[in-house]
N, CA, C, O and CB atoms as a CASP TS submission, in Angstrom:
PFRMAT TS
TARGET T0000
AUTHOR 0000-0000-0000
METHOD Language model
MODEL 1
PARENT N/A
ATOM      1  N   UNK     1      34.967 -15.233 -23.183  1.00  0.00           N
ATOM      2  CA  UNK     1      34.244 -15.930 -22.136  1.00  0.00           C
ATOM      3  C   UNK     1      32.990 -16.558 -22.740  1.00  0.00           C
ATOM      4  O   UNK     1      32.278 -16.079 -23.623  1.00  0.00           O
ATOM      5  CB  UNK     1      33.883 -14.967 -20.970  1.00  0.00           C
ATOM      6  N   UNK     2      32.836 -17.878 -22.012  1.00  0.00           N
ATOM      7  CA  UNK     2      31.565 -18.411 -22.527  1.00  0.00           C
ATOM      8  C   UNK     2      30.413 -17.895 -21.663  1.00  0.00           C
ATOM      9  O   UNK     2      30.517 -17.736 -20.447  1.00  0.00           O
ATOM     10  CB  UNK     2      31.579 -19.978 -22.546  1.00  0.00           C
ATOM     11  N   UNK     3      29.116 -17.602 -22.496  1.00  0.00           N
ATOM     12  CA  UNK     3      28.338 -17.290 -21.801  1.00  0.00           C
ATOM     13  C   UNK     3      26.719 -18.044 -21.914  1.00  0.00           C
ATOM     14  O   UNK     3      25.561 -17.692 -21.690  1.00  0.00           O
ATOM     15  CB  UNK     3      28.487 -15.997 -21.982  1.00  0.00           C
ATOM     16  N   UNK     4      27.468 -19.358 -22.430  1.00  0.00           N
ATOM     17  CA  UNK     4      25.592 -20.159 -22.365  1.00  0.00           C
ATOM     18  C   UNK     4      25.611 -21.067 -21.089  1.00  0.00           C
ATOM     19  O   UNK     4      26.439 -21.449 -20.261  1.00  0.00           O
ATOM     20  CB  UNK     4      25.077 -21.520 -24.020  1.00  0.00           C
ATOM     21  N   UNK     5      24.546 -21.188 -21.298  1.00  0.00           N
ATOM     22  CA  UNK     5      24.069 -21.886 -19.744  1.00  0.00           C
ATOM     23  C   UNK     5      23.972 -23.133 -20.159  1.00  0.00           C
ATOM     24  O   UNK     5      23.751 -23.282 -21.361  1.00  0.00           O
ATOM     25  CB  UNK     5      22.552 -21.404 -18.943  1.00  0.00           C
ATOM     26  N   UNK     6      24.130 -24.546 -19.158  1.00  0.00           N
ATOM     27  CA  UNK     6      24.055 -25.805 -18.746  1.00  0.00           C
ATOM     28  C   UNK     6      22.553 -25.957 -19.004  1.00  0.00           C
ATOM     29  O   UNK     6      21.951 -24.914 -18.750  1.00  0.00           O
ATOM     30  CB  UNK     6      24.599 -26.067 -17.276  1.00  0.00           C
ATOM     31  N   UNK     7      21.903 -26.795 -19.365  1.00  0.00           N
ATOM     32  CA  UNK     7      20.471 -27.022 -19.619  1.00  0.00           C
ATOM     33  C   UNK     7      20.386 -28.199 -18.765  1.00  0.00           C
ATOM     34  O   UNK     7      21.279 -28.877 -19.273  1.00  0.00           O
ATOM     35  CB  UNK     7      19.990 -27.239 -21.198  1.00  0.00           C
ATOM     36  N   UNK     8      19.786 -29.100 -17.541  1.00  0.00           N
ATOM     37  CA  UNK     8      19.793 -30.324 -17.304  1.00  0.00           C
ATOM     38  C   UNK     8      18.306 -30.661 -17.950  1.00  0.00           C
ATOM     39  O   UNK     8      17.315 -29.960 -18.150  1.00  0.00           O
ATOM     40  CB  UNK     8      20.093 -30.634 -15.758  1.00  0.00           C
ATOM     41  N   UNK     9      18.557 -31.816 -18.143  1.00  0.00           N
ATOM     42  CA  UNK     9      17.048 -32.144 -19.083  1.00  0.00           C
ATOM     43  C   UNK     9      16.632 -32.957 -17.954  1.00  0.00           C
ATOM     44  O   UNK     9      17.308 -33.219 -16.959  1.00  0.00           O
ATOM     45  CB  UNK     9      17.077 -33.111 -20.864  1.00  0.00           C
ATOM     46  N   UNK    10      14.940 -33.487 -18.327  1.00  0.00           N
ATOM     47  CA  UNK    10      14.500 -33.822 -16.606  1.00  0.00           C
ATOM     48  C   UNK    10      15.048 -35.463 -16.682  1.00  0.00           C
ATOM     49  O   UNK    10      14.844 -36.193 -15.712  1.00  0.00           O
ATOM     50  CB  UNK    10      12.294 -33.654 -16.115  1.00  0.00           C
ATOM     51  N   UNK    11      15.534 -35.820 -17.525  1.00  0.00           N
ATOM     52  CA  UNK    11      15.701 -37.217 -16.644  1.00  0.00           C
ATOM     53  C   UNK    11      16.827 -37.497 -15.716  1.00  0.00           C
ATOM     54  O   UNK    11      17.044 -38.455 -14.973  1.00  0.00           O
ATOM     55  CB  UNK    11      15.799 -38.348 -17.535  1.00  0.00           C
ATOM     56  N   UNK    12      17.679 -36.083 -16.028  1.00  0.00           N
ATOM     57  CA  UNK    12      19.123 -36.203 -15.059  1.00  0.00           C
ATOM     58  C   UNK    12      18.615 -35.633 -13.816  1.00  0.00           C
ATOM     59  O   UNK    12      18.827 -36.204 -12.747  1.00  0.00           O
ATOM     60  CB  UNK    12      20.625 -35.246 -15.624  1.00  0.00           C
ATOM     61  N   UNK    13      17.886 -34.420 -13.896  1.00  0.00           N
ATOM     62  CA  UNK    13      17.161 -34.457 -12.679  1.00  0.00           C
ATOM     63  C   UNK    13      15.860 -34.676 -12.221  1.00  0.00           C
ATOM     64  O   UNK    13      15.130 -33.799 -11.757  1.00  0.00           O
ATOM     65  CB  UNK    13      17.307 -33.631 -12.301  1.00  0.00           C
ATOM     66  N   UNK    14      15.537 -36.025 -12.374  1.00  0.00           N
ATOM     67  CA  UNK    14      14.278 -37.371 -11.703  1.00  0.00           C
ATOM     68  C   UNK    14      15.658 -38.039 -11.084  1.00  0.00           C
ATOM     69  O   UNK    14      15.455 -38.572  -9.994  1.00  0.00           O
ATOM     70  CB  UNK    14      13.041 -38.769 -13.230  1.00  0.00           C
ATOM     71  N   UNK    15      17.010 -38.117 -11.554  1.00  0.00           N
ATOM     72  CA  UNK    15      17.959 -38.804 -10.912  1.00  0.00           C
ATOM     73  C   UNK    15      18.619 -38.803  -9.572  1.00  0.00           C
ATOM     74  O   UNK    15      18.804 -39.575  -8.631  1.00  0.00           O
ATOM     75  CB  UNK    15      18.678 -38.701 -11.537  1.00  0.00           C
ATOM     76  N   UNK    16      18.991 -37.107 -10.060  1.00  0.00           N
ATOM     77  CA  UNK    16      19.316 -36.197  -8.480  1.00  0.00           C
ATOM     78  C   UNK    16      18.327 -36.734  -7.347  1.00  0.00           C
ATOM     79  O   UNK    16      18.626 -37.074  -6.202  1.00  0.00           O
ATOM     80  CB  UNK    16      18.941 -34.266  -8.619  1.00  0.00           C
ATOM     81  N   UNK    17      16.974 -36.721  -8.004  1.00  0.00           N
ATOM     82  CA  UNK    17      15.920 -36.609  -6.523  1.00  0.00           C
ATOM     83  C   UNK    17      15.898 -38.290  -5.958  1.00  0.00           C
ATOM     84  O   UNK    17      15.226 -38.659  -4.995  1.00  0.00           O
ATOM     85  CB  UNK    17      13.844 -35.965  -7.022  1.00  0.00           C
ATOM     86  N   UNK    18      16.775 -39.181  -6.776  1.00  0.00           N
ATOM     87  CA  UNK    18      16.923 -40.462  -5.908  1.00  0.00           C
ATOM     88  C   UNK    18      16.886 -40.015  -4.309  1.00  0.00           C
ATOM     89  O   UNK    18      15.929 -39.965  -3.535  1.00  0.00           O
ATOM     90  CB  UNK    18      18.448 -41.275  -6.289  1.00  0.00           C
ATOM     91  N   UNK    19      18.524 -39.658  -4.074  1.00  0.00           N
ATOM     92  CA  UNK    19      18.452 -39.487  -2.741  1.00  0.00           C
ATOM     93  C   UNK    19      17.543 -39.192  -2.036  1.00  0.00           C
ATOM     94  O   UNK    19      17.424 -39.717  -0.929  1.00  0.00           O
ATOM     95  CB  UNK    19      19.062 -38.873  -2.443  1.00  0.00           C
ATOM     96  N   UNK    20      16.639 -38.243  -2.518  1.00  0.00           N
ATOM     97  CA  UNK    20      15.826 -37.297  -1.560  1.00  0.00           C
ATOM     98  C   UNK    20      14.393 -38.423  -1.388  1.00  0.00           C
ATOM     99  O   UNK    20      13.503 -37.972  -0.667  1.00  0.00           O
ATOM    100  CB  UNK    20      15.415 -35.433  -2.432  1.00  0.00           C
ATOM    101  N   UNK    21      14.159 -39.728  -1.956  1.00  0.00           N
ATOM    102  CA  UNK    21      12.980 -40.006  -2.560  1.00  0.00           C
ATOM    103  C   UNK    21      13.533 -41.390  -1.042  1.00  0.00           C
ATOM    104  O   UNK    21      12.877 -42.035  -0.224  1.00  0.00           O
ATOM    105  CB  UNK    21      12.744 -40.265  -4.765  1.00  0.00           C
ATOM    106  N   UNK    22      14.850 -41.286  -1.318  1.00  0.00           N
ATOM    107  CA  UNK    22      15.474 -42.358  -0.241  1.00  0.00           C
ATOM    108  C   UNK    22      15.032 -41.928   1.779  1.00  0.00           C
ATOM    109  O   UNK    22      14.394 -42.506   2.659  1.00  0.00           O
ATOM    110  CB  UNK    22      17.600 -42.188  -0.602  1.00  0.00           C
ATOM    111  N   UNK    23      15.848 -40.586   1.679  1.00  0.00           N
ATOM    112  CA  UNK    23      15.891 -39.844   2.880  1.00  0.00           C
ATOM    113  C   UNK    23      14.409 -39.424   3.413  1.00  0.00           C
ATOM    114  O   UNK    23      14.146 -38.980   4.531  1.00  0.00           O
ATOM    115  CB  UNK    23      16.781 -38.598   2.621  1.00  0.00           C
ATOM    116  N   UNK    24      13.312 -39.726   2.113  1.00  0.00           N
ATOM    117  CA  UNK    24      11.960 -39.180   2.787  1.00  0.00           C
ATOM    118  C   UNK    24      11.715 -40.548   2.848  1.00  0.00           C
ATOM    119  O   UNK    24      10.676 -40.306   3.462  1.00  0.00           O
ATOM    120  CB  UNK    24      10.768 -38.082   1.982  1.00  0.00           C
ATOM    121  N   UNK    25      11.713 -41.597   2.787  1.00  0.00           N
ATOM    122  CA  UNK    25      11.363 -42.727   3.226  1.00  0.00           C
ATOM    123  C   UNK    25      12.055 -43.189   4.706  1.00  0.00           C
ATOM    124  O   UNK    25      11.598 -43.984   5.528  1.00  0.00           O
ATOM    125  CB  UNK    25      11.647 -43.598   2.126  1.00  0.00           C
ATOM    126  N   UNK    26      13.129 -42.529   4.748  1.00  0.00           N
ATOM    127  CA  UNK    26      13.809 -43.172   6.154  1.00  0.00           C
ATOM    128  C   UNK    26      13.124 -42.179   7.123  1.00  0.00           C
ATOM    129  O   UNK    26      12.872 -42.719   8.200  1.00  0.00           O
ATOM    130  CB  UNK    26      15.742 -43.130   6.293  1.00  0.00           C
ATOM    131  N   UNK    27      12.731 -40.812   7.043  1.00  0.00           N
ATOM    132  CA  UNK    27      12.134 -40.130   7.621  1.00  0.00           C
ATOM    133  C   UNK    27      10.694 -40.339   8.004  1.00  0.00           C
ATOM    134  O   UNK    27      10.298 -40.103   9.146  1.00  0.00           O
ATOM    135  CB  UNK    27      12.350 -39.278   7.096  1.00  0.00           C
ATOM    136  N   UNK    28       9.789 -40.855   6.890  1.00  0.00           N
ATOM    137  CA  UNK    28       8.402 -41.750   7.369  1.00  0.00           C
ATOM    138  C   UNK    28       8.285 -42.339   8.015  1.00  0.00           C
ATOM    139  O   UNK    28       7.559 -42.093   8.978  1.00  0.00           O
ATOM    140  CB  UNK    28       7.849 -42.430   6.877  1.00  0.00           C
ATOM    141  N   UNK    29       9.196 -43.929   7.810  1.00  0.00           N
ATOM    142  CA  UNK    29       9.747 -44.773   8.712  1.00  0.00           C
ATOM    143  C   UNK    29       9.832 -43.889  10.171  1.00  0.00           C
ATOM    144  O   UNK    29       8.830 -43.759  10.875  1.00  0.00           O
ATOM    145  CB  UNK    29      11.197 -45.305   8.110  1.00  0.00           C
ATOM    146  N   UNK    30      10.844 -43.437  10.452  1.00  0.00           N
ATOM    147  CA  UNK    30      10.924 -43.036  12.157  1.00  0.00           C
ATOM    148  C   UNK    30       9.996 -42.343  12.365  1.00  0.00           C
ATOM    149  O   UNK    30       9.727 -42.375  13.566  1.00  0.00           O
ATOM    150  CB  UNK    30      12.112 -42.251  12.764  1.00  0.00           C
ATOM    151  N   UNK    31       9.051 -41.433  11.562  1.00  0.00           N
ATOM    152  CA  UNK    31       7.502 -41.009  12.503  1.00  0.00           C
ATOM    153  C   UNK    31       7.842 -39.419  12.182  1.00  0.00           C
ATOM    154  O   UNK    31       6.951 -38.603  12.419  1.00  0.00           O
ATOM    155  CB  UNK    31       7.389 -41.526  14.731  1.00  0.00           C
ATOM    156  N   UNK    32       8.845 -39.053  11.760  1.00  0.00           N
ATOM    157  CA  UNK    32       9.482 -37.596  11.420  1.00  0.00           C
ATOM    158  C   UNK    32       8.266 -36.794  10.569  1.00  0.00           C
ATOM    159  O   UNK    32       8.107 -35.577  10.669  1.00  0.00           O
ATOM    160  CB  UNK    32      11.064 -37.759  10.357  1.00  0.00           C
ATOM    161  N   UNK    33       7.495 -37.596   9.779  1.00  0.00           N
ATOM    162  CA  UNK    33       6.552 -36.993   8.919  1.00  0.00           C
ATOM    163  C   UNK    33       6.599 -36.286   7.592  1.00  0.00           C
ATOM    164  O   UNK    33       7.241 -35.238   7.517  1.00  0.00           O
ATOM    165  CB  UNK    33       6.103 -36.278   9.553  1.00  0.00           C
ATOM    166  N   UNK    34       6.131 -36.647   6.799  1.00  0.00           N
ATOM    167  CA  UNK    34       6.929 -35.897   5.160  1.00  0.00           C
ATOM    168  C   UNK    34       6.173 -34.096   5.349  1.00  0.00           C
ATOM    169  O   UNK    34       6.538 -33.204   4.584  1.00  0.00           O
ATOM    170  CB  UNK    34       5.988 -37.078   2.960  1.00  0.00           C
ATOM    171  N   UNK    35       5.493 -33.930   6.075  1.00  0.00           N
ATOM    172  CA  UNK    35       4.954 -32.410   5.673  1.00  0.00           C
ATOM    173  C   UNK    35       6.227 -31.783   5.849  1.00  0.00           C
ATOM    174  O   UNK    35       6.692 -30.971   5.049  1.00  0.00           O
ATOM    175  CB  UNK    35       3.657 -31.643   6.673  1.00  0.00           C
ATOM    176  N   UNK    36       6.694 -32.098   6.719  1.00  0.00           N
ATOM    177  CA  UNK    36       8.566 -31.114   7.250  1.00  0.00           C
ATOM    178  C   UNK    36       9.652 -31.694   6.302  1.00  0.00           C
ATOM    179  O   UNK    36      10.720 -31.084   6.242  1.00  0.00           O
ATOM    180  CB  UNK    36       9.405 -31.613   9.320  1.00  0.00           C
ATOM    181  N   UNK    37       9.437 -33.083   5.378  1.00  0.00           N
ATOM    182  CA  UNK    37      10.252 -33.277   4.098  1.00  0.00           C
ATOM    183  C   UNK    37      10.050 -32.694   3.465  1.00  0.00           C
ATOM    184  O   UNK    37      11.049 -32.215   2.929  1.00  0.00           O
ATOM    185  CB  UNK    37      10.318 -34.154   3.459  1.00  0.00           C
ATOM    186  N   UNK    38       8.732 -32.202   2.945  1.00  0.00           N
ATOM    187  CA  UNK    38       8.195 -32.265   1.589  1.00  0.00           C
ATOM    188  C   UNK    38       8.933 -30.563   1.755  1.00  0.00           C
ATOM    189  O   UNK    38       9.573 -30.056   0.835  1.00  0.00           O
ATOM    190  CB  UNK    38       6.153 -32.690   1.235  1.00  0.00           C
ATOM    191  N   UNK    39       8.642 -29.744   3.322  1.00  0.00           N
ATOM    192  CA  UNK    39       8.581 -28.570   3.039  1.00  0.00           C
ATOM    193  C   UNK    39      10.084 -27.860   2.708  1.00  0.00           C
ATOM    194  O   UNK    39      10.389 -26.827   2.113  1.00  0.00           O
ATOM    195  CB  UNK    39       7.842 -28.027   4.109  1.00  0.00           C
ATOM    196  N   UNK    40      10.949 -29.018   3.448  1.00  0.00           N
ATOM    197  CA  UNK    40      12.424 -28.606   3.246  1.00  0.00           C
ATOM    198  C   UNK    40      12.547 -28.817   1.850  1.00  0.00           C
ATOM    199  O   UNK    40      12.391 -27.731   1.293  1.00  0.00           O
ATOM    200  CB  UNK    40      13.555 -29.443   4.097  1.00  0.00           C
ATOM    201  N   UNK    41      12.678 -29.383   1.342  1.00  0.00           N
ATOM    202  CA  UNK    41      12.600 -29.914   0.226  1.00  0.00           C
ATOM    203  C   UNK    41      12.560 -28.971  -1.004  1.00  0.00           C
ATOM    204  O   UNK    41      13.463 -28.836  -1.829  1.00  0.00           O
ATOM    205  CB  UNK    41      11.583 -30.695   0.313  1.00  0.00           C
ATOM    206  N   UNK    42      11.420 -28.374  -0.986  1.00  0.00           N
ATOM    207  CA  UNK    42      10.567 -26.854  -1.275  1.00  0.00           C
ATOM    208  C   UNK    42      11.233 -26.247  -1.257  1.00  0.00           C
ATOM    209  O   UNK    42      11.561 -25.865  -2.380  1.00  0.00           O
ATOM    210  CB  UNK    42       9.605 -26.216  -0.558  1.00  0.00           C
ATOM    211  N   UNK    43      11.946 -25.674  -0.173  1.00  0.00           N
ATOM    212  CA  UNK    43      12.783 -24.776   0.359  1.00  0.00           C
ATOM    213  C   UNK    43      14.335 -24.862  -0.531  1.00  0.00           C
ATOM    214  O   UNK    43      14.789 -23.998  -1.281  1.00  0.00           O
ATOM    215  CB  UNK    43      12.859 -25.135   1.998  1.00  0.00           C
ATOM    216  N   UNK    44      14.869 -26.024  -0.214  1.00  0.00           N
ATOM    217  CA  UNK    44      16.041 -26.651  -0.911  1.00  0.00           C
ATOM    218  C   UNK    44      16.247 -25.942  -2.484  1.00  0.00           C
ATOM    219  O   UNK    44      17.040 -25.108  -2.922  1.00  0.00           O
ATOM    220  CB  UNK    44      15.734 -28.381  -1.016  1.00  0.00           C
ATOM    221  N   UNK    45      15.303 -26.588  -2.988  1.00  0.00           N
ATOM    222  CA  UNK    45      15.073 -26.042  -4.582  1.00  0.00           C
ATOM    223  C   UNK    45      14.857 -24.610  -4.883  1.00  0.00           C
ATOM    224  O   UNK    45      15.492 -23.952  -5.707  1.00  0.00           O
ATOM    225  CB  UNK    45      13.825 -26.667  -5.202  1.00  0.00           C
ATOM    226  N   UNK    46      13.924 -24.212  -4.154  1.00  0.00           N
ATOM    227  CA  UNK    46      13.989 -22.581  -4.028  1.00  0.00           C
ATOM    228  C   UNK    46      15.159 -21.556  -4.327  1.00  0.00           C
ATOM    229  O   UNK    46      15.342 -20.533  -4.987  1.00  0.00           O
ATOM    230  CB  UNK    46      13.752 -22.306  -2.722  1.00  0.00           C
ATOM    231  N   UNK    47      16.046 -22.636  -3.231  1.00  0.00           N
ATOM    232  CA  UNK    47      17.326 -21.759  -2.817  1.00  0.00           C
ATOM    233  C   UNK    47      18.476 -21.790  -3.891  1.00  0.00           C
ATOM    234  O   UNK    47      19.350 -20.981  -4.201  1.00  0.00           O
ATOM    235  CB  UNK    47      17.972 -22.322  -1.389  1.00  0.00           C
ATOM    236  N   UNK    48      18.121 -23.083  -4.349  1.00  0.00           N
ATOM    237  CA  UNK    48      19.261 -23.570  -5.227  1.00  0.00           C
ATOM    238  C   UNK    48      18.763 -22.609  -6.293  1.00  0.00           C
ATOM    239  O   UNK    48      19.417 -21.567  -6.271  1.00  0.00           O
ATOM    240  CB  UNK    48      19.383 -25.330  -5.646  1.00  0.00           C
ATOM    241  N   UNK    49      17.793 -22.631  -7.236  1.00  0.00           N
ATOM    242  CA  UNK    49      17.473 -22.103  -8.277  1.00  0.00           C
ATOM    243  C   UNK    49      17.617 -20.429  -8.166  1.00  0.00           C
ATOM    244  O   UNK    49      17.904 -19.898  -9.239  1.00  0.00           O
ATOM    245  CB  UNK    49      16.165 -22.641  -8.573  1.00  0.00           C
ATOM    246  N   UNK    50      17.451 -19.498  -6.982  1.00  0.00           N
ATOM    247  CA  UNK    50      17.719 -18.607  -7.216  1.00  0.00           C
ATOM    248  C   UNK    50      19.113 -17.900  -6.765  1.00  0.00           C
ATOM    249  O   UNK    50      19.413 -16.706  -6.753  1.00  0.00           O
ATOM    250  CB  UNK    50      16.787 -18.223  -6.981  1.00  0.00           C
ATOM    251  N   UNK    51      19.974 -19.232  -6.341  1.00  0.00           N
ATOM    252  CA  UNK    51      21.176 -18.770  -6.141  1.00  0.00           C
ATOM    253  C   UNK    51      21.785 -19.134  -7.648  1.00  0.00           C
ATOM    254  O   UNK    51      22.659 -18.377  -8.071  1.00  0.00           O
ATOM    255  CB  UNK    51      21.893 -19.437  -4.792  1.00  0.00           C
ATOM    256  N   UNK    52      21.431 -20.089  -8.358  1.00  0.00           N
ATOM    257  CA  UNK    52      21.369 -20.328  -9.920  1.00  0.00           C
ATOM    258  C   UNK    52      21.396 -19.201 -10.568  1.00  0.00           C
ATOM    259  O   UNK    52      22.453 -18.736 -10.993  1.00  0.00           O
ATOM    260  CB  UNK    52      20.202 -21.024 -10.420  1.00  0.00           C
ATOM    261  N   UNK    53      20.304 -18.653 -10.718  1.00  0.00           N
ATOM    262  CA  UNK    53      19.997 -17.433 -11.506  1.00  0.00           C
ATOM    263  C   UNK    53      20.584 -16.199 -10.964  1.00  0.00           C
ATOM    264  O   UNK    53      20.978 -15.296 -11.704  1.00  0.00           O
ATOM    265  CB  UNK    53      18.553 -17.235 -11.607  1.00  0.00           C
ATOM    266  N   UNK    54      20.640 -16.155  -9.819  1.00  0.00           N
ATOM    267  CA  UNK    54      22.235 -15.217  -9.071  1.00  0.00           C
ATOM    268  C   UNK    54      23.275 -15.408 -10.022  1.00  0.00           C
ATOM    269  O   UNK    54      23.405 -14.692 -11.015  1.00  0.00           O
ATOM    270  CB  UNK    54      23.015 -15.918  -7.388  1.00  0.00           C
ATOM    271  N   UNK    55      24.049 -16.403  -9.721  1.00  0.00           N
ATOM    272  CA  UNK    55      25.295 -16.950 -10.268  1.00  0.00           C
ATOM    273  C   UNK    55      25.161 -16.658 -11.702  1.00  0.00           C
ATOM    274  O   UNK    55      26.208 -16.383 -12.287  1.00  0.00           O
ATOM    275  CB  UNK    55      25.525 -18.503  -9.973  1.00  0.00           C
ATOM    276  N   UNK    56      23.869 -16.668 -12.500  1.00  0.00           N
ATOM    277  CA  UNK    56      24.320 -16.670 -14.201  1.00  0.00           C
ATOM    278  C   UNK    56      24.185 -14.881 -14.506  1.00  0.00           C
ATOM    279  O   UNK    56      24.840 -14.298 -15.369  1.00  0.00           O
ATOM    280  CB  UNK    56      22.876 -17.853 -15.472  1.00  0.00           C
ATOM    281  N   UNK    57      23.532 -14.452 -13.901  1.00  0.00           N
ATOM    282  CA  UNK    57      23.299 -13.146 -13.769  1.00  0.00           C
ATOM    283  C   UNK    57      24.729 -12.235 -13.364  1.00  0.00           C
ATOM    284  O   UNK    57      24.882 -11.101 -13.817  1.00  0.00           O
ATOM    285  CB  UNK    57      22.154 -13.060 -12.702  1.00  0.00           C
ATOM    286  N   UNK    58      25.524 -12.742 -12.653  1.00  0.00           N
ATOM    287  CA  UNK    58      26.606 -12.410 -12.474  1.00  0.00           C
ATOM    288  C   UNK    58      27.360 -12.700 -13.485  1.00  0.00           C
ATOM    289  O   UNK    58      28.557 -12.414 -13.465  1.00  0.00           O
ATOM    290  CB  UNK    58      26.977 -12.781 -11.498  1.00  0.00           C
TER
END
């Protein structure tokens, strides 16, 4: 079994966050407010990274 990890280097993810850089602009636009983007957002990454380190840990 292989056991090294995927490294993304940051310019693949500055890429990923297109979308998100998209969806907080359409959200400004309608009056939605970025403090509740910015905070999901926060949240998002949080989750991902320690379900990440879950997953390699397993």
């Amino acid at each position: 079994m292989n056991h090294s990890i995927y490294q993304i280097d940051i310019g693949h993810l500055l890429l990923a966050f297109i979308p998100v850089i998209l969806v907080a602009g359409i959200f400004f636009r309608w009056g939605i407010g970025l403090s509740s983007t910015i905070q999901g957002l926060i949240r998002m990454v949080l989750q991902l990274l320690l379900i990440g380190y879950a997953l390699t840990y397993i």
